[in-house]
PQR file with spaces between the fields and no chain letter, atoms N, CA, C, O and H, PARSE charges and radii, in Angstrom:
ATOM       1  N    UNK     1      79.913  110.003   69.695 -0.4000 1.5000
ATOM       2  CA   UNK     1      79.272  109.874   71.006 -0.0000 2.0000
ATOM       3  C    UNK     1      80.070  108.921   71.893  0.5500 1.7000
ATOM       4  O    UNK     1      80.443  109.240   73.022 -0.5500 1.4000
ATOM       5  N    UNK     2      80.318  107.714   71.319 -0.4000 1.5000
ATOM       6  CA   UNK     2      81.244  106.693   72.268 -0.0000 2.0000
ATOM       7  C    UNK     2      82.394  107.535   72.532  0.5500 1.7000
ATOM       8  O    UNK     2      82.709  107.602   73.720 -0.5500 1.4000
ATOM       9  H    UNK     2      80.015  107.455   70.402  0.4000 1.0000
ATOM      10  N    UNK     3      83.219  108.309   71.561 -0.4000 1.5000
ATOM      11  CA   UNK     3      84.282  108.909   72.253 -0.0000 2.0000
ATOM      12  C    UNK     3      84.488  109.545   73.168  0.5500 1.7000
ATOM      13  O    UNK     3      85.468  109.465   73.909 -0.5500 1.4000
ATOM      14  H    UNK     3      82.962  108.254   70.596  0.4000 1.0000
ATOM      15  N    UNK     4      83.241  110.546   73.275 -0.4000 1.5000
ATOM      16  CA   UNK     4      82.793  111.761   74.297 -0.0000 2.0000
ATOM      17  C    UNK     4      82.770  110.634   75.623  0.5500 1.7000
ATOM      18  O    UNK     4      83.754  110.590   76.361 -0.5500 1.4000
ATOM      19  H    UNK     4      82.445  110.611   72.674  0.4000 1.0000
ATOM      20  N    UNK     5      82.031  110.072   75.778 -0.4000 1.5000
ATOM      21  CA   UNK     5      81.789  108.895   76.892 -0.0000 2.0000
ATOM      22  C    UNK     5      82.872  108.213   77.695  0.5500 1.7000
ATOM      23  O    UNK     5      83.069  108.068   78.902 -0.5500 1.4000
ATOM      24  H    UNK     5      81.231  110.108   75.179  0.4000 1.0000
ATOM      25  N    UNK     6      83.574  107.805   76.470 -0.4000 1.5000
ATOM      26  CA   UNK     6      85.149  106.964   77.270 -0.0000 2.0000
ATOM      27  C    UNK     6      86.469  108.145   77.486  0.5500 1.7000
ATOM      28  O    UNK     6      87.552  108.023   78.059 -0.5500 1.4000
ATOM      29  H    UNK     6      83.414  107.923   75.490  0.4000 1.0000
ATOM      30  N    UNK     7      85.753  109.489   76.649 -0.4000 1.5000
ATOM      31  CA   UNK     7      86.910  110.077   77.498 -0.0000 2.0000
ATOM      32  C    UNK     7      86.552  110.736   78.947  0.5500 1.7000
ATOM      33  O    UNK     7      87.419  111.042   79.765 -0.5500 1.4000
ATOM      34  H    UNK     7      84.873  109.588   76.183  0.4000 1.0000
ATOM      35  N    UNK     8      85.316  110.889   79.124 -0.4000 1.5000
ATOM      36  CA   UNK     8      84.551  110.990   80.484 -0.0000 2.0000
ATOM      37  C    UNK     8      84.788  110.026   81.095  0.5500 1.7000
ATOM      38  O    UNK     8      84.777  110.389   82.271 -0.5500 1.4000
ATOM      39  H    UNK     8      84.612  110.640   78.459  0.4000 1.0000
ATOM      40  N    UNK     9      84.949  109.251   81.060 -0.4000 1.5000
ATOM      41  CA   UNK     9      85.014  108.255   82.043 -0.0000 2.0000
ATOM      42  C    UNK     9      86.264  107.870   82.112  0.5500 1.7000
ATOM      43  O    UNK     9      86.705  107.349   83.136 -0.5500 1.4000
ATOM      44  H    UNK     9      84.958  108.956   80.104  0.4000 1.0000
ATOM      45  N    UNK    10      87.088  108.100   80.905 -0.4000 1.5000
ATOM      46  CA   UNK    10      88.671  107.722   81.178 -0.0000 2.0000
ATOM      47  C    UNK    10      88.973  109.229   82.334  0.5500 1.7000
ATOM      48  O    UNK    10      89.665  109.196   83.352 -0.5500 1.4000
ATOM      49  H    UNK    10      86.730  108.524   80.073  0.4000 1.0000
ATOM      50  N    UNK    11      88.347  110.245   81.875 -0.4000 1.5000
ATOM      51  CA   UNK    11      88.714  111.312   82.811 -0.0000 2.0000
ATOM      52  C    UNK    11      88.441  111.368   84.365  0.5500 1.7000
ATOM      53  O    UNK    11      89.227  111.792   85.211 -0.5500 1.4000
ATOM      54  H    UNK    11      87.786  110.272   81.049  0.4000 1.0000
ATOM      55  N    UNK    12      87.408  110.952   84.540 -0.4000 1.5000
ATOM      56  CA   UNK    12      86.856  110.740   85.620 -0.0000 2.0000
ATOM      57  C    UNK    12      87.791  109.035   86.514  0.5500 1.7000
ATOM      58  O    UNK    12      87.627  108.711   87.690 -0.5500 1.4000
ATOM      59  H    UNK    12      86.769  110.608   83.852  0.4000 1.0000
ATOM      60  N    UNK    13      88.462  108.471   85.741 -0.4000 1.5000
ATOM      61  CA   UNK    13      89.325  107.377   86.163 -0.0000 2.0000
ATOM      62  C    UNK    13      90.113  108.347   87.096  0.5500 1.7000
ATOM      63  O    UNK    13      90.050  108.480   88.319 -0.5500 1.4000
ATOM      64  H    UNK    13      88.594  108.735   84.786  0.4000 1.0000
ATOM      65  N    UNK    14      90.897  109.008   86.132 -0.4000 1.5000
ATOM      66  CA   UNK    14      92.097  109.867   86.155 -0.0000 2.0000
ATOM      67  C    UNK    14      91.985  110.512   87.384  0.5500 1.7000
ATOM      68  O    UNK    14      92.953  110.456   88.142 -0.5500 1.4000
ATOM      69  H    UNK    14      90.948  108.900   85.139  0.4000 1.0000
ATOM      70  N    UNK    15      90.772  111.239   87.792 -0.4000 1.5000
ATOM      71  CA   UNK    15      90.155  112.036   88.609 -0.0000 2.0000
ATOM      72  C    UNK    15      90.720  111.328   89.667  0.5500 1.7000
ATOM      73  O    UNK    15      91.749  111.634   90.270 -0.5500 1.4000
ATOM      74  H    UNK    15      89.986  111.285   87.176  0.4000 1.0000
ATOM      75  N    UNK    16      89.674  109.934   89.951 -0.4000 1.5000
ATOM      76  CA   UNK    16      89.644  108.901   91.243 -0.0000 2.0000
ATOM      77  C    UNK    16      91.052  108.959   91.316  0.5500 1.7000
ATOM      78  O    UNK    16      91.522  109.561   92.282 -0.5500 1.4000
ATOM      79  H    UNK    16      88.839  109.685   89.461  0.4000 1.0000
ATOM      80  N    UNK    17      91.979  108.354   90.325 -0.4000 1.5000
ATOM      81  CA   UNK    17      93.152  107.797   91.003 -0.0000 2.0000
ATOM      82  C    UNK    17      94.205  108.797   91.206  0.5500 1.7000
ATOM      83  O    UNK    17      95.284  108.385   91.633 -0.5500 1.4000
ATOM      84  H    UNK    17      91.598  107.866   89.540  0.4000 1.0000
ATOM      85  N    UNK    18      94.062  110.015   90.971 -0.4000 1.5000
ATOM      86  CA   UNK    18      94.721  111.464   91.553 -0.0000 2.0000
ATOM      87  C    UNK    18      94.267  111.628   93.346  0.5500 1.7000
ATOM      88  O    UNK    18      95.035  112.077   94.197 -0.5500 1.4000
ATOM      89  H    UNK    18      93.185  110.349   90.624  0.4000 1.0000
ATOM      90  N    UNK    19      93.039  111.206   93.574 -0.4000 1.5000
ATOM      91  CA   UNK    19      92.591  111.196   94.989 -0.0000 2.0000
ATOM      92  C    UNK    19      93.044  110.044   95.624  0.5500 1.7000
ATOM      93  O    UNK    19      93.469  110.062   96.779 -0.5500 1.4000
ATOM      94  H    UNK    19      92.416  110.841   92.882  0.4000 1.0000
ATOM      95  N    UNK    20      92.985  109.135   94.999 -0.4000 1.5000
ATOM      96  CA   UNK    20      94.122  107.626   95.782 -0.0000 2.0000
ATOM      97  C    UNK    20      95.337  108.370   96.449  0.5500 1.7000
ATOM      98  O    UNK    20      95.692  108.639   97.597 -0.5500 1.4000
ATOM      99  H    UNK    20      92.640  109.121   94.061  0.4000 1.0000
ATOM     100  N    UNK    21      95.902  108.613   94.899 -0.4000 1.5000
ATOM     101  CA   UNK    21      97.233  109.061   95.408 -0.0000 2.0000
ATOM     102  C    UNK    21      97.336  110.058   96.866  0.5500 1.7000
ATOM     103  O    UNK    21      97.827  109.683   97.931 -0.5500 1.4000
ATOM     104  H    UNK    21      95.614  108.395   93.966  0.4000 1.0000
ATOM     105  N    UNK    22      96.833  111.189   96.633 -0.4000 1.5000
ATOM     106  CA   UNK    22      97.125  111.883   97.331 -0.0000 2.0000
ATOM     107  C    UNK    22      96.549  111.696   98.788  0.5500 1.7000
ATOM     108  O    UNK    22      96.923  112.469   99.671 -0.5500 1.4000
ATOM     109  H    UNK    22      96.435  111.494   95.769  0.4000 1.0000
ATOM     110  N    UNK    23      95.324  110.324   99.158 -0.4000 1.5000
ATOM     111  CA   UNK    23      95.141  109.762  100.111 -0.0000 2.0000
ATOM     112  C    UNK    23      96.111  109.141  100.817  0.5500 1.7000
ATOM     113  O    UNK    23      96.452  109.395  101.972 -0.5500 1.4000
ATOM     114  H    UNK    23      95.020  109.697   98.441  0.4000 1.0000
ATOM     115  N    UNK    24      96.736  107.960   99.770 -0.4000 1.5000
ATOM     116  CA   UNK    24      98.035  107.457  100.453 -0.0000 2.0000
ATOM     117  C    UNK    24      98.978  108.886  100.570  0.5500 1.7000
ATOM     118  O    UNK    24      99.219  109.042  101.767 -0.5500 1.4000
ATOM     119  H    UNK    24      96.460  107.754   98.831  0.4000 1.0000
ATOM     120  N    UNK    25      99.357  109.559  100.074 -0.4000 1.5000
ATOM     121  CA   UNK    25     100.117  110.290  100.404 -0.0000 2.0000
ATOM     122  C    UNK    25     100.328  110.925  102.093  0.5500 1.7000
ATOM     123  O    UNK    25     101.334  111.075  102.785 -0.5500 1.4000
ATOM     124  H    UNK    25      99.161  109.432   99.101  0.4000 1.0000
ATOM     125  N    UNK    26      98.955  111.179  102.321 -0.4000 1.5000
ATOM     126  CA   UNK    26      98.531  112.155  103.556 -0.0000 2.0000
ATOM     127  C    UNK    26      98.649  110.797  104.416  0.5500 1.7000
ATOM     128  O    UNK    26      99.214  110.933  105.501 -0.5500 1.4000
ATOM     129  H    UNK    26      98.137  111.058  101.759  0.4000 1.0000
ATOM     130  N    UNK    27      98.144  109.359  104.044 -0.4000 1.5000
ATOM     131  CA   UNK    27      98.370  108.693  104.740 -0.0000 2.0000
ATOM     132  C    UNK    27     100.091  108.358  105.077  0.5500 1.7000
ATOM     133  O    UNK    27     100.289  108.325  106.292 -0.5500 1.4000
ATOM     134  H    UNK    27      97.685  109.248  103.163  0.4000 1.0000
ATOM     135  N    UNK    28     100.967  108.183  104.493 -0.4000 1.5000
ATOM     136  CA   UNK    28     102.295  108.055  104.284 -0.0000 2.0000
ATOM     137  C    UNK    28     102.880  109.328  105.168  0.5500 1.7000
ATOM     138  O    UNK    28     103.706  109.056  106.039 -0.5500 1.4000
ATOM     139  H    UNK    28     100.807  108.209  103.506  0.4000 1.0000
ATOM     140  N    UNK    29     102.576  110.381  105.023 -0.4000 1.5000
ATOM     141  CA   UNK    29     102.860  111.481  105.852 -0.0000 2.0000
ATOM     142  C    UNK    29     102.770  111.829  106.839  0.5500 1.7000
ATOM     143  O    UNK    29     103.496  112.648  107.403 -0.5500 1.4000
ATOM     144  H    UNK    29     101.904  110.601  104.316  0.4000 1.0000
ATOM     145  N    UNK    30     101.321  110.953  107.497 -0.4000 1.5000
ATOM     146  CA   UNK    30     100.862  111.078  108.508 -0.0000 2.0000
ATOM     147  C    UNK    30     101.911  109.859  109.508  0.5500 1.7000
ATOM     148  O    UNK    30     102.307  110.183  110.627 -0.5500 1.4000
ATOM     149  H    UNK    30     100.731  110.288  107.039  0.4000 1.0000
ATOM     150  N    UNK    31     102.194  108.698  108.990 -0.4000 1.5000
ATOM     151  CA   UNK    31     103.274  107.607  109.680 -0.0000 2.0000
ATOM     152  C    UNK    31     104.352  108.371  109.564  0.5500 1.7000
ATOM     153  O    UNK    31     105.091  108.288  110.546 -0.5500 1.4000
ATOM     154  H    UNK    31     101.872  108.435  108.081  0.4000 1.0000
ATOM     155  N    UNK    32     104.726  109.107  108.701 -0.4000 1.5000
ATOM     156  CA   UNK    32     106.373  109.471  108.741 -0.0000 2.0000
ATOM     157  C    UNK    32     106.139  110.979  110.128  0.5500 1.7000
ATOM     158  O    UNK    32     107.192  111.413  110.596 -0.5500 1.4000
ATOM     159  H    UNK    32     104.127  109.174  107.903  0.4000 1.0000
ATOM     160  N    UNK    33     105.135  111.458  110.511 -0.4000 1.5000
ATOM     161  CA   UNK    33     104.992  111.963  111.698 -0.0000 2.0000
ATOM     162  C    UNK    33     105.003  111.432  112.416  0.5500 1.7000
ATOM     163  O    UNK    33     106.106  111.509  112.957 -0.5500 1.4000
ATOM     164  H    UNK    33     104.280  111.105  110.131  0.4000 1.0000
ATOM     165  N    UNK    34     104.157  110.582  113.059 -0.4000 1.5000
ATOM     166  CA   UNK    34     104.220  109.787  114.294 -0.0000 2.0000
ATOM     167  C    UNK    34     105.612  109.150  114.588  0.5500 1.7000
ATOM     168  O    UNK    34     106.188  109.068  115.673 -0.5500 1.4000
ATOM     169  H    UNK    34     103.261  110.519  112.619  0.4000 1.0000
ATOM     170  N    UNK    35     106.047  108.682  113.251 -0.4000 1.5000
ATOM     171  CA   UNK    35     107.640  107.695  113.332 -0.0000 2.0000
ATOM     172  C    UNK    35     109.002  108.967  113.812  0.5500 1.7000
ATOM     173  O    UNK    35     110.035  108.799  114.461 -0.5500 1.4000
ATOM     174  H    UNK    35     105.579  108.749  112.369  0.4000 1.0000
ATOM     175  N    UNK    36     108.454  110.147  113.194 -0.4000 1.5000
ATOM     176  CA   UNK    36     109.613  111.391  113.857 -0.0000 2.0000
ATOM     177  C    UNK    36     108.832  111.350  115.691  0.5500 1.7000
ATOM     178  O    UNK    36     109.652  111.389  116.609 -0.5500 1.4000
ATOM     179  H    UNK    36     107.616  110.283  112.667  0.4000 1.0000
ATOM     180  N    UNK    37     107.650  111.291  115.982 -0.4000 1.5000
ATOM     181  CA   UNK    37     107.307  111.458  117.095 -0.0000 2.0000
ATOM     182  C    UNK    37     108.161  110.985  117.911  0.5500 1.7000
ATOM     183  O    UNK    37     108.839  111.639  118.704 -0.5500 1.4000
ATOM     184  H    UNK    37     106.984  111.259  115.237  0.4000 1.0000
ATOM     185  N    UNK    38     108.163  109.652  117.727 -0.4000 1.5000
ATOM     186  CA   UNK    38     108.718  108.443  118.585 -0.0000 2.0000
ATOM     187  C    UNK    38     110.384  108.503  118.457  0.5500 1.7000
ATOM     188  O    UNK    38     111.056  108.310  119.471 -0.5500 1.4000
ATOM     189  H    UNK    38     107.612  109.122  117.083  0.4000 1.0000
ATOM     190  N    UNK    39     110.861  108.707  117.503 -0.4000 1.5000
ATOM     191  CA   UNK    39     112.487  109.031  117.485 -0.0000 2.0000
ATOM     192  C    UNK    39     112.829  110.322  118.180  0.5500 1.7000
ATOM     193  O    UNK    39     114.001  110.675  118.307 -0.5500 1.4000
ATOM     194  H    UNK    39     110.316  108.864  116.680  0.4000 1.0000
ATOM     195  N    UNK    40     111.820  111.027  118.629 -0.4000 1.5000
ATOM     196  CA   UNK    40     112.539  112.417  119.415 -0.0000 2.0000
ATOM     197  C    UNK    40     112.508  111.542  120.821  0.5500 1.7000
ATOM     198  O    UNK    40     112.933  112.037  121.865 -0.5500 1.4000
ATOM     199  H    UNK    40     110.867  110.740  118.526  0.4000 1.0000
């Protein structure tokens, strides 16, 4: 039972910090647009 649990929740870690990432990402992407904006 403890195993089932911590791998749910280790999974569900995994989950969150796949959505970090790809937050900063869109965020990071979104400056490297504006920064091409301003250099044209």
């Amino acid at each position: 039972m403890n195993a089932v649990l911590w791998w749910m929740s280790s999974a569900g870690d995994q989950h969150l910090h796949v959505q970090v990432m790809i937050l900063k990402q869109q965020q990071y992407l979104k400056k490297q647009a504006i920064w091409n904006v301003f250099d044209l």
